[in-house]
Backbone as CSV, one residue per row, in Angstrom:
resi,resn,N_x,N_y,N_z,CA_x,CA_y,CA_z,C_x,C_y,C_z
1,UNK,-96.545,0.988,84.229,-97.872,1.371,83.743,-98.951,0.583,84.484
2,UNK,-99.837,1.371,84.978,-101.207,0.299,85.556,-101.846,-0.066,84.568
3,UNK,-102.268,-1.111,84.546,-103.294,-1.490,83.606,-104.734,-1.393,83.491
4,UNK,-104.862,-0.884,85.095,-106.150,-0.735,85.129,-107.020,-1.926,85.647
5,UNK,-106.436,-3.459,86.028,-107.072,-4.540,86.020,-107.598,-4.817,87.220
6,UNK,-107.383,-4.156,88.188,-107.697,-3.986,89.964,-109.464,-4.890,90.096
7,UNK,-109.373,-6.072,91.062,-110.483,-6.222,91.458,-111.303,-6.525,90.198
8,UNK,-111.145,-6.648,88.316,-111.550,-7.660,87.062,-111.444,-8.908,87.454
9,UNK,-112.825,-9.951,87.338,-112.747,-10.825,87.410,-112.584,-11.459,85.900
10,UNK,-111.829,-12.319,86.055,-110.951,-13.169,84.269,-111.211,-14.814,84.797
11,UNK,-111.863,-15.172,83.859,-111.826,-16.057,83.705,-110.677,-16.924,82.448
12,UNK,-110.039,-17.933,83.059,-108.711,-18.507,82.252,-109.004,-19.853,82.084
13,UNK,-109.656,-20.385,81.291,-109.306,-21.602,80.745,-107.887,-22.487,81.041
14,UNK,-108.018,-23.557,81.480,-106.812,-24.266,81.542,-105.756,-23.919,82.525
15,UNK,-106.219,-22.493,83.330,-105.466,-21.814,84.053,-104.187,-22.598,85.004
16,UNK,-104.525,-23.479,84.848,-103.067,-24.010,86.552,-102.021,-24.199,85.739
17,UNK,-102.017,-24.433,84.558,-100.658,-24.777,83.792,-100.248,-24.089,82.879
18,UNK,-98.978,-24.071,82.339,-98.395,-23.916,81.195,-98.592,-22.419,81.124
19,UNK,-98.947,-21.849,79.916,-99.437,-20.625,79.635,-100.319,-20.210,80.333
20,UNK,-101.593,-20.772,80.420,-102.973,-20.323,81.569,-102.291,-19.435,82.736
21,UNK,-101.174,-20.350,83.347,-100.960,-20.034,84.291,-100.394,-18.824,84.213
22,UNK,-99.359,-19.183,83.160,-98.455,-17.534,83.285,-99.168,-16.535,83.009
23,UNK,-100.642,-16.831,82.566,-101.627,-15.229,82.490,-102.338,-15.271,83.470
24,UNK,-102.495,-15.861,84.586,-102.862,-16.356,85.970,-101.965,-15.527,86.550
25,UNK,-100.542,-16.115,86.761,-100.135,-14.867,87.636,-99.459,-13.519,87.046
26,UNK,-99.906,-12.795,85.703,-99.668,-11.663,85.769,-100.616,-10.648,85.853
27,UNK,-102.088,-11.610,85.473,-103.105,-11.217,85.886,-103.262,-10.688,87.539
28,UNK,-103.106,-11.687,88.056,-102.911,-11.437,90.026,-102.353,-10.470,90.667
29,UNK,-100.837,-10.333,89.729,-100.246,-9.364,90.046,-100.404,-8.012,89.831
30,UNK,-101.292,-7.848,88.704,-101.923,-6.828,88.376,-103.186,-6.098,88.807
31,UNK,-103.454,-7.212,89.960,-104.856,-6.630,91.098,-105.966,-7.269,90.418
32,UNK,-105.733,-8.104,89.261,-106.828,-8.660,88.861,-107.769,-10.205,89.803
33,UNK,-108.522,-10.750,89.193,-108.897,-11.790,90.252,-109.106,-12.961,89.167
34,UNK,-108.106,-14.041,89.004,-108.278,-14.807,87.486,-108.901,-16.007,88.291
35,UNK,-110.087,-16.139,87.628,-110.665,-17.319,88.152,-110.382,-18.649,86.675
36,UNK,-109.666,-19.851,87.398,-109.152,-20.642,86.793,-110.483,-22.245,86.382
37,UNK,-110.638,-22.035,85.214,-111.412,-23.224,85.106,-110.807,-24.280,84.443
38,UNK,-110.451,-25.575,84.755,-109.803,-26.526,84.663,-110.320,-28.277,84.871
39,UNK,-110.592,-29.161,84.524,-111.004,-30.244,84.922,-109.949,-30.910,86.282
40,UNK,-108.795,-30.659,86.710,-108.207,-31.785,87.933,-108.313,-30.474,88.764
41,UNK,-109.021,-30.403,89.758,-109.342,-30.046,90.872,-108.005,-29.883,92.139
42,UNK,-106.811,-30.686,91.847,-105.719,-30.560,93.006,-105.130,-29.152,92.163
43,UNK,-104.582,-29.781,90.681,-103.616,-28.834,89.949,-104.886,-27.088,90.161
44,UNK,-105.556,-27.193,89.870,-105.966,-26.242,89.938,-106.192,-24.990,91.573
45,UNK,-106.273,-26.164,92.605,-105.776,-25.633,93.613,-104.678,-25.117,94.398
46,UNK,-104.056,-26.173,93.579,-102.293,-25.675,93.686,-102.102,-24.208,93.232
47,UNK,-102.390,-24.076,92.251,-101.995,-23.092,91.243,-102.733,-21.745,92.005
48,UNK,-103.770,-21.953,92.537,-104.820,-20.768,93.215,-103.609,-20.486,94.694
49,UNK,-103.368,-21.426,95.089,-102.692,-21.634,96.657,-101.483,-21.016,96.601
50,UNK,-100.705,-21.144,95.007,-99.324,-20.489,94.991,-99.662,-18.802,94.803
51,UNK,-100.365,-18.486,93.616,-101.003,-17.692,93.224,-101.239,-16.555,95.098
52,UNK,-102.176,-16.906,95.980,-101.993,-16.485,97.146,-101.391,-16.414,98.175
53,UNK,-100.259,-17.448,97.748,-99.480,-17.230,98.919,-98.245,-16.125,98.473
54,UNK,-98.428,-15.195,97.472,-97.624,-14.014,96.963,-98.245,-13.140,97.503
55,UNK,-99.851,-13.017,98.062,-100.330,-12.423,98.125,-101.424,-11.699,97.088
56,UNK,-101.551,-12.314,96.522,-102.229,-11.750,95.187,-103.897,-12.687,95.516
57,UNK,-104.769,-12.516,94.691,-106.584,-13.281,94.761,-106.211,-14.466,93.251
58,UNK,-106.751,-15.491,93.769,-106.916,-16.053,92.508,-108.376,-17.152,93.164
59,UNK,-108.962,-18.213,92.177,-110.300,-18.425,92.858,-110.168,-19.533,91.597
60,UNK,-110.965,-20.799,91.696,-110.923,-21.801,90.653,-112.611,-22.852,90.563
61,UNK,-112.733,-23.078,89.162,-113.489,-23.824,89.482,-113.560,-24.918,88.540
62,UNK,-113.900,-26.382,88.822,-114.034,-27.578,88.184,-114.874,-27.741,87.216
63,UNK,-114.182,-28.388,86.333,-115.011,-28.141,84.716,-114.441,-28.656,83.470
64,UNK,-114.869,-29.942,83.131,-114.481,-30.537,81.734,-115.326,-30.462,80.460
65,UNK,-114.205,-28.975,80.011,-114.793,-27.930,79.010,-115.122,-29.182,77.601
66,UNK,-114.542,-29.930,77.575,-115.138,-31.015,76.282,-116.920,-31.443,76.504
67,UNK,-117.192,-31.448,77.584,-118.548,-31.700,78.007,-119.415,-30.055,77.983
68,UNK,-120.352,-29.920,76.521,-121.007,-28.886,76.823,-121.992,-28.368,77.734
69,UNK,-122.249,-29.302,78.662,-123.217,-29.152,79.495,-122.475,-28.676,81.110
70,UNK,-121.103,-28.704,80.706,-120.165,-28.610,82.098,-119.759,-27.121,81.929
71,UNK,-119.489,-26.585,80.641,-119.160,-24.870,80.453,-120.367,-24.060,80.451
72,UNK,-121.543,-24.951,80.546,-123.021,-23.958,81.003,-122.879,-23.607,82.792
73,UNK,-122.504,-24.604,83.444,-122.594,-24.707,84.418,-121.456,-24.236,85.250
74,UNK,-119.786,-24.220,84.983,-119.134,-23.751,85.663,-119.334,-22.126,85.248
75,UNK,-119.499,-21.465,84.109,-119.806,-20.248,84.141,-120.887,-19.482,85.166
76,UNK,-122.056,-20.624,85.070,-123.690,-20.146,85.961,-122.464,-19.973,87.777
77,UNK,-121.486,-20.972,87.774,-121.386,-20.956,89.171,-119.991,-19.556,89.750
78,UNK,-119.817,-19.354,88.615,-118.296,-18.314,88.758,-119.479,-17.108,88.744
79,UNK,-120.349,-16.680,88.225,-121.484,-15.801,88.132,-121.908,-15.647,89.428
80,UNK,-122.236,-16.888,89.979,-122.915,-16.799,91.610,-122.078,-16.770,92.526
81,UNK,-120.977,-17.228,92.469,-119.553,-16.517,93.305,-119.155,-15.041,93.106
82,UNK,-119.405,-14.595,91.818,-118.939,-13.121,91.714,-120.113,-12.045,91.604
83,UNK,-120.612,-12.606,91.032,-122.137,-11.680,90.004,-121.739,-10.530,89.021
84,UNK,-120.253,-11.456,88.860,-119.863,-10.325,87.439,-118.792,-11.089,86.785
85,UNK,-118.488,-11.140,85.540,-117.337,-11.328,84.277,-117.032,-10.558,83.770
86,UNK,-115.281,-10.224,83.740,-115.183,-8.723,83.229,-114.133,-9.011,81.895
87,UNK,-113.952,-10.379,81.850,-112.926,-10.731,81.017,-113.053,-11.984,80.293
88,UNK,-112.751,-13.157,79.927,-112.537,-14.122,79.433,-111.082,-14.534,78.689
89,UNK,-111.061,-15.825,78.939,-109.196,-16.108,78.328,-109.620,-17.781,77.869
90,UNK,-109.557,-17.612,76.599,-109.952,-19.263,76.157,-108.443,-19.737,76.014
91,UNK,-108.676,-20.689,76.672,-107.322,-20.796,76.509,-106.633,-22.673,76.435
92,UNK,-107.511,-23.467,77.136,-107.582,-25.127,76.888,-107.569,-25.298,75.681
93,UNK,-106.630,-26.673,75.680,-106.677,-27.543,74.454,-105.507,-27.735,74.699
94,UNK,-105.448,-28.906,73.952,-104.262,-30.131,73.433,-103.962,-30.161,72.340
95,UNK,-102.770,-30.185,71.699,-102.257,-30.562,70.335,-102.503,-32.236,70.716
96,UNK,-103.252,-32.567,70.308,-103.715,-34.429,70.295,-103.509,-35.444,69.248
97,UNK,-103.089,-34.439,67.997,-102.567,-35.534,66.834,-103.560,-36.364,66.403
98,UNK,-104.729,-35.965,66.233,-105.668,-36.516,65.312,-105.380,-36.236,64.133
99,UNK,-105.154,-37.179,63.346,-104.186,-36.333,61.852,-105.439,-36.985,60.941
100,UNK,-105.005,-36.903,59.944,-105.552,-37.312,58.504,-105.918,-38.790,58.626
101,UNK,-104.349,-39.583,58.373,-104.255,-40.805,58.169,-104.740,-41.853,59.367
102,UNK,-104.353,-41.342,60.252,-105.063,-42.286,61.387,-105.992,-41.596,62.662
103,UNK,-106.558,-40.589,61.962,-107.991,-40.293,62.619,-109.257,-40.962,62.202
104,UNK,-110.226,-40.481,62.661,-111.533,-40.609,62.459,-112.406,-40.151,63.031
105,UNK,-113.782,-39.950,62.318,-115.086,-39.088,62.900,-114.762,-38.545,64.322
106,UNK,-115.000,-39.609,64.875,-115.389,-39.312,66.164,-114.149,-38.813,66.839
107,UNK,-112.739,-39.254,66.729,-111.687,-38.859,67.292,-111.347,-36.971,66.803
108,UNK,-111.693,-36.903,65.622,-111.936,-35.572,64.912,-112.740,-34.845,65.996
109,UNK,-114.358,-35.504,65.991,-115.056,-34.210,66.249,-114.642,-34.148,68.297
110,UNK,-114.367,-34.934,68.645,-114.051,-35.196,70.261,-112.891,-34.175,70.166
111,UNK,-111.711,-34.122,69.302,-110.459,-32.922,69.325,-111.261,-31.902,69.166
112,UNK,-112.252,-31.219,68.364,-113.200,-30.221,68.217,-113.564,-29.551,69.501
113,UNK,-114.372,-30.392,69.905,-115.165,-30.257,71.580,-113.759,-29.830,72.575
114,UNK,-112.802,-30.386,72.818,-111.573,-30.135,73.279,-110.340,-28.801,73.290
115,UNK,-110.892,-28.934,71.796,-109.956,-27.249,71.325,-110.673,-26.003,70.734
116,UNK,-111.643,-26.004,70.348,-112.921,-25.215,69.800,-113.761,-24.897,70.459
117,UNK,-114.863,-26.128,70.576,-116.185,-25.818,70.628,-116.596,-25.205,71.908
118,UNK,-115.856,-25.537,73.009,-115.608,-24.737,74.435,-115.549,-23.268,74.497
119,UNK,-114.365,-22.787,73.693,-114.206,-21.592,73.256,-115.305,-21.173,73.094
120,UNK,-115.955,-21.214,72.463,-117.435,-21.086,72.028,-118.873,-20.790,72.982
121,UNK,-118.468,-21.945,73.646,-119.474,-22.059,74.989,-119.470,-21.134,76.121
122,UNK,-117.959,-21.010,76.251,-117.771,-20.213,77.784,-117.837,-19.067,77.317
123,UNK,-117.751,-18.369,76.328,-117.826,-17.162,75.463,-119.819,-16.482,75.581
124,UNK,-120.484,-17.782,75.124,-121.742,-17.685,74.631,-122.436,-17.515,76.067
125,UNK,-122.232,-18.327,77.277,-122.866,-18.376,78.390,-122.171,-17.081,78.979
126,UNK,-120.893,-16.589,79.034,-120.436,-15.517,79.817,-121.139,-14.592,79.406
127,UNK,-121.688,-14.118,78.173,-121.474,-12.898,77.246,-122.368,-12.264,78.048
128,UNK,-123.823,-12.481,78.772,-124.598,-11.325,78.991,-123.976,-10.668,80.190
129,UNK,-122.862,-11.441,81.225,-122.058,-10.401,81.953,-121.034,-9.587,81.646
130,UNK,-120.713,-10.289,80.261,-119.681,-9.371,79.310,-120.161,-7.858,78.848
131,UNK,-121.377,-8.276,78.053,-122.210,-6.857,77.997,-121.780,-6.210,78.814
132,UNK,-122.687,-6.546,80.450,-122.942,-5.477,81.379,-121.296,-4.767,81.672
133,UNK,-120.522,-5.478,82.029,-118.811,-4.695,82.028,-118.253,-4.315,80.926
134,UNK,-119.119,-4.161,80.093,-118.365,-3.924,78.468,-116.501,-5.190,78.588
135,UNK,-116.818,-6.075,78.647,-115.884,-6.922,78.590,-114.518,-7.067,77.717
136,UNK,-113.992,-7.902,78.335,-112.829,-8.296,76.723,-112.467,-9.716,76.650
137,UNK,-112.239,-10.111,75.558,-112.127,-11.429,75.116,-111.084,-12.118,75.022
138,UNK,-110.012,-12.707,74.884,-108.722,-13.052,74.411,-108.750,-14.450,73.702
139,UNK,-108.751,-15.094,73.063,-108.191,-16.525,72.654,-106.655,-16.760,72.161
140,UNK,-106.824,-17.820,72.648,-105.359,-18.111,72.567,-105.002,-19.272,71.777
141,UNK,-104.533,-18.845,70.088,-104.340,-19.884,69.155,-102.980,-20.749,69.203
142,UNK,-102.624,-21.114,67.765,-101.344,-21.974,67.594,-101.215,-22.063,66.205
143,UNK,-99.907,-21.451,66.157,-99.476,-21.589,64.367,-100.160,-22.292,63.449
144,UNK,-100.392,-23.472,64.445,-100.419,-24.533,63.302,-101.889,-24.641,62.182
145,UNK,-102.844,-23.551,62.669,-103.721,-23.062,61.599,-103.159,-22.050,60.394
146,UNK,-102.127,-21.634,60.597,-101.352,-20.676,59.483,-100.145,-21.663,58.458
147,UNK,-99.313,-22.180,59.868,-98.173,-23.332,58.947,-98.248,-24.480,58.657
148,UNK,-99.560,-25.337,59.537,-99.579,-26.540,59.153,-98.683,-26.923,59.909
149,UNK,-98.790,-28.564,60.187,-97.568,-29.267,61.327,-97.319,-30.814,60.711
150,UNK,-98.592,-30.951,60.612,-98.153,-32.291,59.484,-99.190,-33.520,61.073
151,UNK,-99.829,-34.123,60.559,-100.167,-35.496,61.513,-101.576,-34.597,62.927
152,UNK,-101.850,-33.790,62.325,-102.514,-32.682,62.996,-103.798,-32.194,62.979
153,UNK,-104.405,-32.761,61.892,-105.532,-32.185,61.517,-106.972,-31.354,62.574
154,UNK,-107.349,-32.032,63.481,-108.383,-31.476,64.180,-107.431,-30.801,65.017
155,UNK,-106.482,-30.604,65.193,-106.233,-29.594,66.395,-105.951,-28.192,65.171
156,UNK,-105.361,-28.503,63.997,-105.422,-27.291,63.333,-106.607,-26.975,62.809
157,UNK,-107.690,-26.925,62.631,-108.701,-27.019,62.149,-109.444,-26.252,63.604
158,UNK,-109.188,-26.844,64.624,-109.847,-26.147,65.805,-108.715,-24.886,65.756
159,UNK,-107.779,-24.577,65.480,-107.124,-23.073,65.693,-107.551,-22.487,64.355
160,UNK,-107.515,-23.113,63.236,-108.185,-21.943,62.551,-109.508,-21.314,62.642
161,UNK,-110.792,-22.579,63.202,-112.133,-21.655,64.239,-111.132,-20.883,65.181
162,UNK,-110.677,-20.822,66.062,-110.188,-20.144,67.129,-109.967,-18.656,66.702
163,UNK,-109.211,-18.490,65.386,-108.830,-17.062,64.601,-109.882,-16.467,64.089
164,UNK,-110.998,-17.414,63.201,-112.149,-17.070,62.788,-113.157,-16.453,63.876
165,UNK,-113.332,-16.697,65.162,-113.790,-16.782,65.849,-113.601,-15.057,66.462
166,UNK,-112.376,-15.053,66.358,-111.951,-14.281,66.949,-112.385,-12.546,66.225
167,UNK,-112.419,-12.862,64.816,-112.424,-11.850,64.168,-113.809,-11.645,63.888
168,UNK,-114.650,-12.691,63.988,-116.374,-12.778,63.757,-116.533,-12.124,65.143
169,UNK,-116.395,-12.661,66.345,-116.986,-11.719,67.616,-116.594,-10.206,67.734
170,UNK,-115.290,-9.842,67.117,-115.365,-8.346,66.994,-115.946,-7.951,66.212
171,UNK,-116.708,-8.347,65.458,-117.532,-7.564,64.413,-118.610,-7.573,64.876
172,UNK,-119.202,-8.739,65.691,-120.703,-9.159,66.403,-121.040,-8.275,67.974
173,UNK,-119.544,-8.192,68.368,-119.687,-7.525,69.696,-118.974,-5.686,69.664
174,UNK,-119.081,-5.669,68.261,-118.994,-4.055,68.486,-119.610,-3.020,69.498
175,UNK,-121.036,-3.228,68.980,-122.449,-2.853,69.763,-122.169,-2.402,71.195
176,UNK,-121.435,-3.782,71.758,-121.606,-3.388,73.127,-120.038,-3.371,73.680
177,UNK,-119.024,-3.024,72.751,-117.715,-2.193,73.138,-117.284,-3.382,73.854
178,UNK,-117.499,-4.972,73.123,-116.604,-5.579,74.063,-115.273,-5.951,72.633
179,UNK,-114.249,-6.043,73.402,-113.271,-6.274,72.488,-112.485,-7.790,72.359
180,UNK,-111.986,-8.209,71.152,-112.302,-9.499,71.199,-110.600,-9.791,70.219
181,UNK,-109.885,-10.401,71.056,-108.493,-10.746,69.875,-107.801,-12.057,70.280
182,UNK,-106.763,-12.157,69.612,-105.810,-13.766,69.750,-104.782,-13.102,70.131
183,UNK,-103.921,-14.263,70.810,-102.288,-14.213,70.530,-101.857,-15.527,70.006
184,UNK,-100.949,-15.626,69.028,-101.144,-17.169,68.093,-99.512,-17.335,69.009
185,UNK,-99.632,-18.531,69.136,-98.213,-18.899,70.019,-97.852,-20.433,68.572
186,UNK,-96.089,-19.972,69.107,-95.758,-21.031,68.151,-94.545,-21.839,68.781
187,UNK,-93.593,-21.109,69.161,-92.450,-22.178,70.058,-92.557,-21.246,71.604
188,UNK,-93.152,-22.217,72.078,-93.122,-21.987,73.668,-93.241,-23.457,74.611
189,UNK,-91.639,-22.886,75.671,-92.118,-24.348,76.195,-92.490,-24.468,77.375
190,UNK,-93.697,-25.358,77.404,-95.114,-25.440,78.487,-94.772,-26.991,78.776
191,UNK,-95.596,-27.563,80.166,-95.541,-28.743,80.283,-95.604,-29.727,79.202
192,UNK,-96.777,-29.046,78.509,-97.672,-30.013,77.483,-96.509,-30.363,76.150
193,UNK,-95.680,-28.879,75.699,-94.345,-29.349,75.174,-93.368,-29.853,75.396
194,UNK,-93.070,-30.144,76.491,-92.116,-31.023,77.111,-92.425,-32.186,76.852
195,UNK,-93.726,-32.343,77.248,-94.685,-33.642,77.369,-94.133,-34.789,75.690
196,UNK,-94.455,-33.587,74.493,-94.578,-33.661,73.543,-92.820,-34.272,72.888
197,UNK,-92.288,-33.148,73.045,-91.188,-33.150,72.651,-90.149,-34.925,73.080
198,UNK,-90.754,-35.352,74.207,-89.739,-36.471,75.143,-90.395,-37.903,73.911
199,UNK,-91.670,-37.488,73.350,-91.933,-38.542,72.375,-91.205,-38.883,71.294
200,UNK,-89.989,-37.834,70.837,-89.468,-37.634,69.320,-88.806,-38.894,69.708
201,UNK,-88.137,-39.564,68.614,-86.849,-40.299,68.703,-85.496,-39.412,69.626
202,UNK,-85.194,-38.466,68.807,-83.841,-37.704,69.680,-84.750,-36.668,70.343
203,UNK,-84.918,-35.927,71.553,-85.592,-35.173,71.862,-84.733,-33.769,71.993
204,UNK,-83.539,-33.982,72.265,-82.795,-32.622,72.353,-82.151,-32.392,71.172
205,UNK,-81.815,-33.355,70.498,-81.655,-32.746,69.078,-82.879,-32.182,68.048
206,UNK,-83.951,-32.561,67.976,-85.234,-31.667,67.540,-85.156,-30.627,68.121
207,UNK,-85.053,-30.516,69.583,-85.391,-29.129,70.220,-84.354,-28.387,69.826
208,UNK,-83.323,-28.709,69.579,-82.027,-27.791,69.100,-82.476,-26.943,67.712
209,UNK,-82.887,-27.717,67.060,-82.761,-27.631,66.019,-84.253,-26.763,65.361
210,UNK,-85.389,-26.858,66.312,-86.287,-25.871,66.579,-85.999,-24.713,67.081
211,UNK,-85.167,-24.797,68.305,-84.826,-23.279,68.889,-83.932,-22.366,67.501
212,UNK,-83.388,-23.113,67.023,-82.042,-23.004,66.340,-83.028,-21.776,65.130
213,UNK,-84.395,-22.240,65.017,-84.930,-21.488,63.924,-85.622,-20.329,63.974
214,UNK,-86.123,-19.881,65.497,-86.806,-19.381,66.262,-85.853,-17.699,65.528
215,UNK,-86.315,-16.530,64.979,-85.414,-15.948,64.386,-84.977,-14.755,65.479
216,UNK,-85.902,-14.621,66.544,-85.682,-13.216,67.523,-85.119,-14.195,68.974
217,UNK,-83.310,-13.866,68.680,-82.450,-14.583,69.406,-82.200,-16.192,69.597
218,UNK,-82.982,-16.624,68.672,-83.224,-18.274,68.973,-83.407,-19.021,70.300
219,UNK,-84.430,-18.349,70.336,-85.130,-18.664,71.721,-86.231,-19.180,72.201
220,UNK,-87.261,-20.180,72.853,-88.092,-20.068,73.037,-89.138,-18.446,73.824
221,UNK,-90.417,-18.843,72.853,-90.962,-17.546,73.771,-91.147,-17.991,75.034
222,UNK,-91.095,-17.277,76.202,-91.629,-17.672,77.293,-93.525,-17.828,77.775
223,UNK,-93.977,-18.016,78.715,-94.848,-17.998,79.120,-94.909,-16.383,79.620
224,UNK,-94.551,-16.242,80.270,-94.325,-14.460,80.750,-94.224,-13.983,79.605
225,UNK,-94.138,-14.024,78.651,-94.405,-13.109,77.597,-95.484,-13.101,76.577
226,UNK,-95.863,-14.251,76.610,-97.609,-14.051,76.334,-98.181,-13.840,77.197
227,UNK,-98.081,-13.631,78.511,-99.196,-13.332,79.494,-98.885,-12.243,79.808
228,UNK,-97.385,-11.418,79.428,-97.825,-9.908,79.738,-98.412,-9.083,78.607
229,UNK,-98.336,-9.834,77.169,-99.176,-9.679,76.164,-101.000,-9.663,76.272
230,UNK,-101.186,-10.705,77.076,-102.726,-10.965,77.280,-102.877,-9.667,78.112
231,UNK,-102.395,-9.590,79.372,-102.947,-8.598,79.873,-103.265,-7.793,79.469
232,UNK,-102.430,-7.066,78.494,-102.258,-5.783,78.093,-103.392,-5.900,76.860
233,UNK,-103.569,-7.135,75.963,-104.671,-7.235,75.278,-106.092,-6.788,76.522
234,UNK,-105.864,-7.497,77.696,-107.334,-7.734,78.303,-107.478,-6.076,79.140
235,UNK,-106.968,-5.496,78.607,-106.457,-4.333,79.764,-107.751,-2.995,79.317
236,UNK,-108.135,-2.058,79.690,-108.578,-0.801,79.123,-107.144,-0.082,78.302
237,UNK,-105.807,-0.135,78.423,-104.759,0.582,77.783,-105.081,0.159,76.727
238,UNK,-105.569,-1.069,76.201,-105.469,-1.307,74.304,-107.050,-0.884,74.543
239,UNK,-107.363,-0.369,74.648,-109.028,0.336,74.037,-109.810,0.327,72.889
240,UNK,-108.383,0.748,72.112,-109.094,0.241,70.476,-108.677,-0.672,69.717
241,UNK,-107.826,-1.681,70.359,-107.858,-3.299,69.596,-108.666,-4.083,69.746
242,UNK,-108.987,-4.448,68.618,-109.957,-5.545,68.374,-109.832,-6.234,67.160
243,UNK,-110.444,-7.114,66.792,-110.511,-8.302,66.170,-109.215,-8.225,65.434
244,UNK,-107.811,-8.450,66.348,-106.618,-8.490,65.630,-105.863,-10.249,66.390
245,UNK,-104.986,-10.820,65.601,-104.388,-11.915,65.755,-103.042,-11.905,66.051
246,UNK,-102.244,-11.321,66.936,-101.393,-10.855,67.250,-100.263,-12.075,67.640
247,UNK,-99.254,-12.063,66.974,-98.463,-12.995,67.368,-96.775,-13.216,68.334
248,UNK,-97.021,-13.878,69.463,-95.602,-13.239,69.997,-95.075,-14.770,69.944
249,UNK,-93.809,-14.631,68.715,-93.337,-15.980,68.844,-91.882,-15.611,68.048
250,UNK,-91.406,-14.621,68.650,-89.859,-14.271,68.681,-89.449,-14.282,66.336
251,UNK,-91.140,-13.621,65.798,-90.573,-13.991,63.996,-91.142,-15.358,64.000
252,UNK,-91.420,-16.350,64.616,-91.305,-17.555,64.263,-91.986,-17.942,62.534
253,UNK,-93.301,-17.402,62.529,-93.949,-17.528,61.615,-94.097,-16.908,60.612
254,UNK,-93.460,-15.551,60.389,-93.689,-14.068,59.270,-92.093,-14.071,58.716
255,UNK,-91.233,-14.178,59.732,-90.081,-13.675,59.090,-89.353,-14.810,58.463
256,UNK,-88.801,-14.425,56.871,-87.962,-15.379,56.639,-87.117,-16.170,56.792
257,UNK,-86.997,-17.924,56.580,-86.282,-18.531,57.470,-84.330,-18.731,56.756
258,UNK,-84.345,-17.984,55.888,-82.996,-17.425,55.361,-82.318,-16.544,56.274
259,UNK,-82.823,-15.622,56.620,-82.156,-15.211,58.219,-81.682,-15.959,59.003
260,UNK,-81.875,-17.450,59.315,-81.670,-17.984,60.716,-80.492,-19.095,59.962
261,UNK,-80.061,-19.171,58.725,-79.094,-19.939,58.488,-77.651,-19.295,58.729
């Protein structure tokens, strides 16, 4: 199926890694042009450099989305490189473990700026090129605003804005036919989970014992499978989805966990 994405410029949050990436290159492959905004400037070139040496367009630009004065500005400059936005993919942030018990203010509202308030920004500064392409939106959440994780607080708190967010701009951006949804990810493993996981006491016995619960084959989801999800969210083929929260995480979160014993 074409998707239709030929020559769309997408902008991807966080793009060189993990997930970003895997909607980086199915985006590419799909004739699209994902411009990657990221704060480390090598990883992000890397990722553009592999990205073209398949042959496919990819294009990047420098930008530490926690600083609101930096997502005014890498948007103004992806604008003057292209003179168009046909897409958006929020997609940065860290599970950072600002929890309850040993957070505070400022460590709170700094996870905010990090996992939220960006979302927000690159959304608000893109939008009048969104208009003009009748655009589409994607964010990209994490269970842990639905199940809770425990030791977590501002990063769940920034995914439940992320869902809210999601369902307020389709109602706000009807008008101008741009369409606006999530994909909530829950076991997928990305650098940043690896990262995560090597902290436990036993690390392969947790992960066992996570996959073990996962109910569609006990598997992690892949990266390729939320990013052939995004596309197809960011695509003209879904035409009339909007403000929906769509989740690809193999059951993780809906289906009962009496099945997986």
């Amino acid at each position: 199926m074409d998707l239709e994405l030929k020559d769309k410029v997408v902008i991807v949050t966080g793009g060189a890694k993990g997930i970003g990436r895997g909607i980086c290159d199915v985006l590419a492959a799909e004739g699209a042009i994902p411009v990657i905004i990221g704060r480390n400037e090598n990883d992000n070139n890397l990722a553009v450099e592999e990205i073209v040496a398949k042959g496919y367009r990819a294009h990047q630009f420098v930008g530490e989305l926690s600083q609101p004065e930096a997502c005014q500005q890498v948007v103004a400059q992806i604008v003057d490189h292209f003179g168009r936005i046909d897409a958006v993919v929020n997609n940065a942030g860290v599970n950072d473990g600002v929890g309850l018990e040993n957070g505070s203010y400022e460590r709170f509202v700094q996870s905010l700026h990090s996992n939220l308030i960006h979302y927000y920004l690159i959304v608000h500064h893109a939008l009048p090129e969104l208009k003009k392409s009748k655009g589409a939106i994607l964010n990209i959440g994490s269970k842990t605003a639905e199940t809770g994780q425990g030791g977590t607080s501002a990063y769940a708190a920034a995914n439940g804005g992320r869902n809210a967010l999601t369902r307020e701009w389709a109602v706000e951006l009807l008008p101008y036919s741009i369409r606006v949804n999530a994909i909530i990810v829950a076991e997928c493993y990305t650098p940043l989970y690896d990262k995560w996981i090597k902290t436990l006491p036993n690390p392969e016995e947790k992960l066992a014992s996570i996959v073990s619960k996962i109910p569609l084959e006990s598997r992690m989801t892949t990266e390729e499978e939320i990013a052939n999800m995004a596309a197809f969210l960011l695509s003209p083929r879904s035409s009339h989805t909007t403000g929906q929260l769509i989740h690809v995480d193999g059951g993780y979160v809906h289906l009962d966990r009496a099945i997986t014993d």
